[in-house]
C-alpha positions in Angstrom: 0.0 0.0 0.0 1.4 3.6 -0.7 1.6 6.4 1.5 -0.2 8.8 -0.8 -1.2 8.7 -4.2 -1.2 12.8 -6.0 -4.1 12.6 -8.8 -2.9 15.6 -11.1 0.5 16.0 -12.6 0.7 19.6 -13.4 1.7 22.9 -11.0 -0.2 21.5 -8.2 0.7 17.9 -7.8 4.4 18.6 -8.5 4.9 20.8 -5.4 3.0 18.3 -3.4 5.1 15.4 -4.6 8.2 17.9 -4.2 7.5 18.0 -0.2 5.9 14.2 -0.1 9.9 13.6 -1.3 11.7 15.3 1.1 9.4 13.8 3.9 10.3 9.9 2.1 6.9 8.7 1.4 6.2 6.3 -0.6 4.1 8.1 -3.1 2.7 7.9 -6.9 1.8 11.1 -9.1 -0.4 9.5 -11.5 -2.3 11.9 -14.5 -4.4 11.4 -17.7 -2.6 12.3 -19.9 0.3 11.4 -22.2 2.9 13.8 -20.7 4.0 16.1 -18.1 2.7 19.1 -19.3 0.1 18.2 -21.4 -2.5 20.6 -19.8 -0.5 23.7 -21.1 0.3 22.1 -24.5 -3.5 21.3 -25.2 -4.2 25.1 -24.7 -3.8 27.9 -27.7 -0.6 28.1 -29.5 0.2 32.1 -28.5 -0.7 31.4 -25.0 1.3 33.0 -22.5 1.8 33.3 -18.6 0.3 36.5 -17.1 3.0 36.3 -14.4 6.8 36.9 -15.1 9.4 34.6 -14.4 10.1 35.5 -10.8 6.7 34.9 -10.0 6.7 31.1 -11.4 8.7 28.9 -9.3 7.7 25.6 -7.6 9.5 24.9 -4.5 13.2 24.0 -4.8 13.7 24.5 -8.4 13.6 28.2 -10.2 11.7 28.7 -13.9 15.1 29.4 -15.7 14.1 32.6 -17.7 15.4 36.1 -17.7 13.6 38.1 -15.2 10.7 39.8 -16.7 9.8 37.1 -19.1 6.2 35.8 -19.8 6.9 32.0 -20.4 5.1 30.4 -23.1 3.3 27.2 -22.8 6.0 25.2 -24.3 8.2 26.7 -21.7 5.6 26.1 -19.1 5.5 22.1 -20.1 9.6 22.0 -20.3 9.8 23.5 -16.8 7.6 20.4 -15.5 9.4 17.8 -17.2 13.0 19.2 -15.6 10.9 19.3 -12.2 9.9 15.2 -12.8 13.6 14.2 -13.7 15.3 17.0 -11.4 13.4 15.1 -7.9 13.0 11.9 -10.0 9.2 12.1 -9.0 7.2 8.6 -9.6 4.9 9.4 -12.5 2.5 7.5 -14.3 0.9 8.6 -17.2 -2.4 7.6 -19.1 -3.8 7.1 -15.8 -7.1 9.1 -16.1 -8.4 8.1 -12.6 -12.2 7.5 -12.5 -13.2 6.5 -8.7 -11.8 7.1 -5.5 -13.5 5.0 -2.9 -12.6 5.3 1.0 -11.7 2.1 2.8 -11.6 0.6 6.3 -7.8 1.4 6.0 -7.2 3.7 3.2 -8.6 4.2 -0.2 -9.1 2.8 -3.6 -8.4 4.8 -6.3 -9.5 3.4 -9.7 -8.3 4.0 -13.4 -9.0 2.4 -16.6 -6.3 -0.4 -16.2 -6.6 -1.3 -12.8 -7.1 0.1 -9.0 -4.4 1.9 -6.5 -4.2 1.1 -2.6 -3.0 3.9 -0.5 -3.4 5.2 2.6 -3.9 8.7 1.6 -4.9 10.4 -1.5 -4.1 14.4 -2.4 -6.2 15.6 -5.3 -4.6 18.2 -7.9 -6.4 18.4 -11.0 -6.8 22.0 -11.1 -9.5 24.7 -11.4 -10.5 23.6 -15.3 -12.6 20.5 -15.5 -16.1 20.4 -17.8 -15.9 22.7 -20.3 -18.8 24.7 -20.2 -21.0 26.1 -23.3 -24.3 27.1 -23.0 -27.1 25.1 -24.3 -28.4 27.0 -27.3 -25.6 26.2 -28.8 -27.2 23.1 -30.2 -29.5 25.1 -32.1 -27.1 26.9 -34.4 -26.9 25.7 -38.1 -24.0 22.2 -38.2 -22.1 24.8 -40.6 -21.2 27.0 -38.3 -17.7 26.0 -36.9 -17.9 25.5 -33.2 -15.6 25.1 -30.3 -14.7 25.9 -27.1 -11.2 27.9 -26.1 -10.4 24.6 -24.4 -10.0 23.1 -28.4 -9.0 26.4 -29.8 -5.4 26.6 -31.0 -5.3 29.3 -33.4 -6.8 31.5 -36.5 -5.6 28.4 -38.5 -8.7 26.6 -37.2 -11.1 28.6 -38.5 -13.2 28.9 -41.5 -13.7 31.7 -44.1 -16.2 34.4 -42.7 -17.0 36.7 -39.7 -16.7 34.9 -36.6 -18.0 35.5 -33.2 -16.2 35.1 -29.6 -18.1 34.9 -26.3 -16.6 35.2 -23.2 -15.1 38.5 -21.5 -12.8 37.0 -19.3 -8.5 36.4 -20.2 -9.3 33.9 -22.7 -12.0 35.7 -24.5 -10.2 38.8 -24.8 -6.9 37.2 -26.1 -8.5 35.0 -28.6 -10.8 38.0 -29.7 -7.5 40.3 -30.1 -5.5 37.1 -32.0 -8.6 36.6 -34.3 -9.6 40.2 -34.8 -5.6 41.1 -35.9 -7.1 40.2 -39.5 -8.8 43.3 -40.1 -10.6 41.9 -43.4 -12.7 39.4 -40.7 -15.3 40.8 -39.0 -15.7 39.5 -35.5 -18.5 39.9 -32.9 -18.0 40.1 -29.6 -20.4 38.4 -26.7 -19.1 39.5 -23.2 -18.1 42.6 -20.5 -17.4 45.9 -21.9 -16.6 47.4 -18.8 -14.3 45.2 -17.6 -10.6 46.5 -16.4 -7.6 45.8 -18.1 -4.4 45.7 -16.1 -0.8 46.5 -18.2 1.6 43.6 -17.3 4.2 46.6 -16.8 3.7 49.8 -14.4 5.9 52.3 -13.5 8.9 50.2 -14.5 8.4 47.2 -12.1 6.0 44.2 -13.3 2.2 44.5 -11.9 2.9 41.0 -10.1 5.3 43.1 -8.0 2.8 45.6 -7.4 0.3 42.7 -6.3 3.2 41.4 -4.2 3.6 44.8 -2.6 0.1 45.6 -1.4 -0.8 41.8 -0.6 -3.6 41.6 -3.0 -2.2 37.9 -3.9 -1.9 36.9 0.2 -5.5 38.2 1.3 -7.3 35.2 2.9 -10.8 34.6 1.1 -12.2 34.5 4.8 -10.7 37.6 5.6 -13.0 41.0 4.9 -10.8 42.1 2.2 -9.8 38.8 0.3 -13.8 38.0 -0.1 -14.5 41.9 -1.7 -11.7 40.5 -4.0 -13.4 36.9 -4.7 -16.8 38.9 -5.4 -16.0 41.5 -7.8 -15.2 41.2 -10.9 -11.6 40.0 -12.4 -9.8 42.6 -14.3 -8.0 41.0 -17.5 -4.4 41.4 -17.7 -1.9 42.5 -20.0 -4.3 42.6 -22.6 -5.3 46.3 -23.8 -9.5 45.8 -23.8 -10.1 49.2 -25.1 -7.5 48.9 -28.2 -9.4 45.5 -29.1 -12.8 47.0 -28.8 -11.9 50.2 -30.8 -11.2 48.2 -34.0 -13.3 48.7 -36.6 -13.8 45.0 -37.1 -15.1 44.0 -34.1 -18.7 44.6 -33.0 -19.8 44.3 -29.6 -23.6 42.5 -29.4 -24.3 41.8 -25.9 -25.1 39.1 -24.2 -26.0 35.6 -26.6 -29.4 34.8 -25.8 -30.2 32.4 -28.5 -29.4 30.7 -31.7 -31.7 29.2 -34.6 -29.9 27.8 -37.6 -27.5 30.1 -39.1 -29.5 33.0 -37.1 -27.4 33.8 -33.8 -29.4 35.9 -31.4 -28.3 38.6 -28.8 -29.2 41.7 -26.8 -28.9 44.2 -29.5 -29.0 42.5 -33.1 -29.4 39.3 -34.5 -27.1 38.1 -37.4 -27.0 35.2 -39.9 -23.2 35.8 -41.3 -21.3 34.1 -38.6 -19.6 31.3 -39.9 -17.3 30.7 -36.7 -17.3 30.8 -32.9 -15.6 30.0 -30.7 -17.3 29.5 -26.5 -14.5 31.2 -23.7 -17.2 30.7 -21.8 -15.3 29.0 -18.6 -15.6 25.6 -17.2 -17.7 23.4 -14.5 -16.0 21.5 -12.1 -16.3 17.6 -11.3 -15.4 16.0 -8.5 -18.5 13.5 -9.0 -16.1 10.6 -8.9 -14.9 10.6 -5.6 -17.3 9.5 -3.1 -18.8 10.8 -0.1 -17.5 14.1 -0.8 -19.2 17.2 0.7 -19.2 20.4 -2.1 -19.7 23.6 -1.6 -22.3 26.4 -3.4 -19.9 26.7 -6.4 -19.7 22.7 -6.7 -16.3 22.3 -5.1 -14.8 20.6 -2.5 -15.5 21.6 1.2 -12.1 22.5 2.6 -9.8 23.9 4.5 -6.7 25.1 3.0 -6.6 21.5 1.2 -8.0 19.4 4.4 -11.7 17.8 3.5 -14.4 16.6 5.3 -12.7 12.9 4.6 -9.6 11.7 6.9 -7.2 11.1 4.3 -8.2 13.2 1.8 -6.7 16.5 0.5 -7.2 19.0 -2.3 -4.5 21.6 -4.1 -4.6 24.0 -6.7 -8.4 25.0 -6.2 -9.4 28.9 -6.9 -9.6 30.6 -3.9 -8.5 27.5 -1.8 -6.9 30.0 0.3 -5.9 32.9 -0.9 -6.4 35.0 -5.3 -2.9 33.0 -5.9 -4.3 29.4 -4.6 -4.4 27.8 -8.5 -1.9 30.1 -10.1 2.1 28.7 -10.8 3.3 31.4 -8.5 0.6 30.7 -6.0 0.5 27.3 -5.5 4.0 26.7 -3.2 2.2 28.0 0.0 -0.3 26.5 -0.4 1.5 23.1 -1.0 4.0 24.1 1.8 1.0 24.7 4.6 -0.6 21.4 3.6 2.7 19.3 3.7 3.4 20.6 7.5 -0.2 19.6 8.2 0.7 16.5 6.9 4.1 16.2 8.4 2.3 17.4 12.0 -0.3 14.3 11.4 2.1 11.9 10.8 4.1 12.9 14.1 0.8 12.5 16.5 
């Protein structure tokens, strides 16, 4: 039987296997997919980190990048694989986990090819789960190219014609900039006008030094300030909103209410040219597979700083699991750090 088994190879799962080293468990990281990194690589091709290199280490190893660099998701994925061969973490891959079952002395976590006995498992597959699209959707004509940013890669992808993104969070507003760049395409917009923009650079210094500064990254969500945070709405980052929305190519519509056929319907207008869209419309989370779990209002875990409602169970790399920072790169080694000494204390008593 192992000591722990870490479901989740990216960020999260490698700075808890990092500590579960150091403290000589006998551990297994096991993940779905083909390779370390895979979650990064399966996103769009221009995709970049928000935060700079100083901001992205896990614990013992530093992102090897000039100071002031936005890593790339290829950069991202090579960082994880020097992390796996650097601490020579146990990894197994193609693993996609689909129960995990308490037992009289442990737990049973089962996959595809088999089942995993172990005393403890720690659960680290990240904020992005179901991708989420609403339902009319299905009504729109089968010619119109469909997908969700989750599947989108680039412009390449795309058919001849106007296109349409919804979604006014990070994602939306960097794939609306990358598609709109062609200025012969015109492309509507579904999503938040008003929404801030942040410049990744301020004053000379990097706005994740800034955030560092004034603790707007440390602020517990039970604390008065950290849950004014959680409530309001997100600014997006390094991505100039009002340039985007001041081309004469895109066209703000509102909010999508419906879609029939080739007819796609929203607050303002309805149109019958779009020929493309693509859904930044967020994701749902699942954690229907592990059993007896308690959730919360938003359909996650009930936790504390990692520690469910199930001896022997623990969560990392949730949003807001503690703090704005919880399921970011840069955010993730405290919390990892504060649930190994829990860990560490446990196994002392």
């Amino acid at each position: 039987m192992l000591d722990y088994v870490v479901i989740g190879g990216a960020q999260a799962g490698l700075a808890m296997a990092y500590h579960l080293k150091i403290m000589n468990k006998k551990f297994i990281v096991v993940d779905g997919e083909e390779e370390i990194g895979a979650s990064w690589l399966n996103r769009w091709d221009s995709l970049k980190l928000f935060t700079p290199t100083e901001y992205n280490h896990l614990p013992g190893l530093k992102f090897d990048a000039p100071k002031g660099h936005y890593p790339t998701k290829i950069e991202v994925a090579n960082y994880f694989k020097l992390y796996v061969d650097t601490f020579e973490i146990p990894v197994q891959l193609n693993t996609l986990v689909t129960s995990v079952r308490k037992a009289e002395k442990g737990f049973y976590v089962s996959h595809k090819n088999g089942e995993i006995k172990t005393k403890n498992v720690i659960v680290a597959t990240g904020p992005f789960h179901i991708p989420y699209t609403p339902p009319c959707h299905t009504k729109a004509s089968a010619e119109i190219l469909q997908m969700h940013s989750n599947y989108y890669k680039g412009v390449h992808q795309l058919q001849e014609g106007d296109a349409l993104v919804v979604g006014g969070g990070d994602s939306g507003y960097q794939i609306l900039n990358e598609i709109s760049k062609d200025a012969s395409r015109t492309v509507y917009f579904s999503g938040d006008t008003d929404v801030k923009s942040l410049p990744q650079n301020f004053l000379g210094k990097t706005l994740w030094w800034w955030f560092t500064l004034v603790g707007f990254l440390s602020y517990s969500k039970y604390s008065w300030i950290g849950k004014k945070i959680n409530s309001s709405t997100q600014p997006v980052i390094g991505t100039d909103v009002k340039e985007i929305l001041s081309r004469t190519n895109v066209i703000p519509v509102g909010r999508t209410k419906d879609a029939l056929n080739d007819k796609i319907i929203f607050e303002t207008k309805k149109i019958t040219t779009i020929k493309n869209i693509v859904w930044a419309t967020g994701y749902r989370p699942n954690f229907s597979w592990i059993e007896g779990l308690e959730l919360d209002a938003d359909s996650y875990p009930k936790n504390y700083r990692g520690v469910s409602n199930i001896k022997g169970l623990y969560f990392i790399g949730l949003p807001w699991m503690f703090t704005r920072g919880s399921a970011t790169l840069g955010g993730v080694s405290k919390d990892a750090n504060y649930l190994a000494n829990m860990i560490s204390k446990k196994g002392k008593k």
